[in-house]
Structures are given as structure tokens and as C-alpha cells.
SESEGU-285057 format. One record per atom (N, C-alpha, C): residue in one letter; x, y, z. Coordinates in steps of 0.05 Angstrom, whole numbers, plus 5000, padded with zeros to 4 digits. Atoms other than C-alpha are relative to their C-alpha. Layout:
// residues N
AXYZ ...
***
This chain:
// residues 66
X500749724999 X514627544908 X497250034989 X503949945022 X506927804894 X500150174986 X500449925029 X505228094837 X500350365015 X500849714997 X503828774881 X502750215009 X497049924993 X510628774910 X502450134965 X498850035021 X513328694840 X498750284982 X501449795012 X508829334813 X501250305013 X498249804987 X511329724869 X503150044997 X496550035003 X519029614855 X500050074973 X499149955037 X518229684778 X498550384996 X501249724995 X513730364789 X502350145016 X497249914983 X519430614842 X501650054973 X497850035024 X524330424787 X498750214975 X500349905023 X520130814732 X500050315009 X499949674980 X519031504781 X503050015002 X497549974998 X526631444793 X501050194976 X499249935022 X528231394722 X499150294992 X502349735016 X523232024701 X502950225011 X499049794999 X526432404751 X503450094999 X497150025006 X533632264738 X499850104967 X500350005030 X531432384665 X499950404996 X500649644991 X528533114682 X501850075007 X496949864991 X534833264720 X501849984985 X498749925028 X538733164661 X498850164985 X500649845013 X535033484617 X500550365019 X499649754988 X534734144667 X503450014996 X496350025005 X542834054667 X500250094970 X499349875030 X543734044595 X498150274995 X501049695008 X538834724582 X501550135012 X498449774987 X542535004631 X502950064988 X498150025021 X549134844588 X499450174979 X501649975029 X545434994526 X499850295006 X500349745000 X543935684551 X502550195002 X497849844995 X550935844582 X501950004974 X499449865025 X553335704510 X499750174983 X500349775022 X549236134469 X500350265015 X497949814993 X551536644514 X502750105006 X497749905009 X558336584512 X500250024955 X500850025027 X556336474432 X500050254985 X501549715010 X553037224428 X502850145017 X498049854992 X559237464470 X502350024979 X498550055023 X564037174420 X498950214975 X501049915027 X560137424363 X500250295001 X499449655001 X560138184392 X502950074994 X497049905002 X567738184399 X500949954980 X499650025034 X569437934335 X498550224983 X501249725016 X564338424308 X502050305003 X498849785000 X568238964349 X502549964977 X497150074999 X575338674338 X500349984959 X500050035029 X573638574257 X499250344988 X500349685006 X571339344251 X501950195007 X497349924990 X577439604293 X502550014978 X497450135002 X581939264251 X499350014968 X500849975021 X577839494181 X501350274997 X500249775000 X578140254203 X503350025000 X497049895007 X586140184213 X500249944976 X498050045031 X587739874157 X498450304972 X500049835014 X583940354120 X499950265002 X498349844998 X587240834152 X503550104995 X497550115022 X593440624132 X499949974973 X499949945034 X591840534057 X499950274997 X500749705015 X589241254055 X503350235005 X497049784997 X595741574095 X502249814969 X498150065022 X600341174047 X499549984973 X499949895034 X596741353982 X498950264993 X498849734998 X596542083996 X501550155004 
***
């Protein structure tokens, strides 16, 4: 094999790699993003669902110690 054949096949092989590399990377951000928005969704409802569940109860203390 000549040396030029052998430059071309290992270059091929390194362009491959890059862009198999990049297309992972794009994949995982795109992961990465669809978590911190289920993340910030989680975090609102708990916000609600922990304020909901403040206001009964201290609605309930106040009716049962008046």
C-alpha cells in the first residue's frame, strides 16, 4: 500500500470519527436540555404542591385552636 493511500484511509477514518463525535455531542445537549426542563417543571410543582399543602395545614391548626 503507498504511503498516500494509507493518509487517505487514516484521514477518512479521522473525519468519520469527528463527525460521529459531534453527533454525539449534539444528542447528549439535546438530553441535557430536555432534563433541565423537566428539572424546572418538577421544581414549580413541588413549589406549588408544598404551598398548597402549607396553607391547609395551617388552616387546620387555626380552625382547631379556635
Amino acid at each position: 500500500m503507498e504511503w498516500a493511500q494509507a493518509a487517505t484511509i487514516v484521514s477518512a477514518l479521522a473525519a468519520f470519527t469527528g463527525l460521529q463525535a459531534l453527533w454525539i455531542s449534539r444528542a447528549l445537549d439535546r438530553v441535557y436540555m430536555a432534563l433541565d426542563r423537566l428539572d424546572l417543571k418538577l421544581d414549580h410543582l413541588e413549589g406549588t404542591v408544598l404551598r398548597d399543602h402549607a396553607e391547609r395545614i395551617a388552616r387546620l391548626e387555626a380552625a382547631h385552636s379556635g
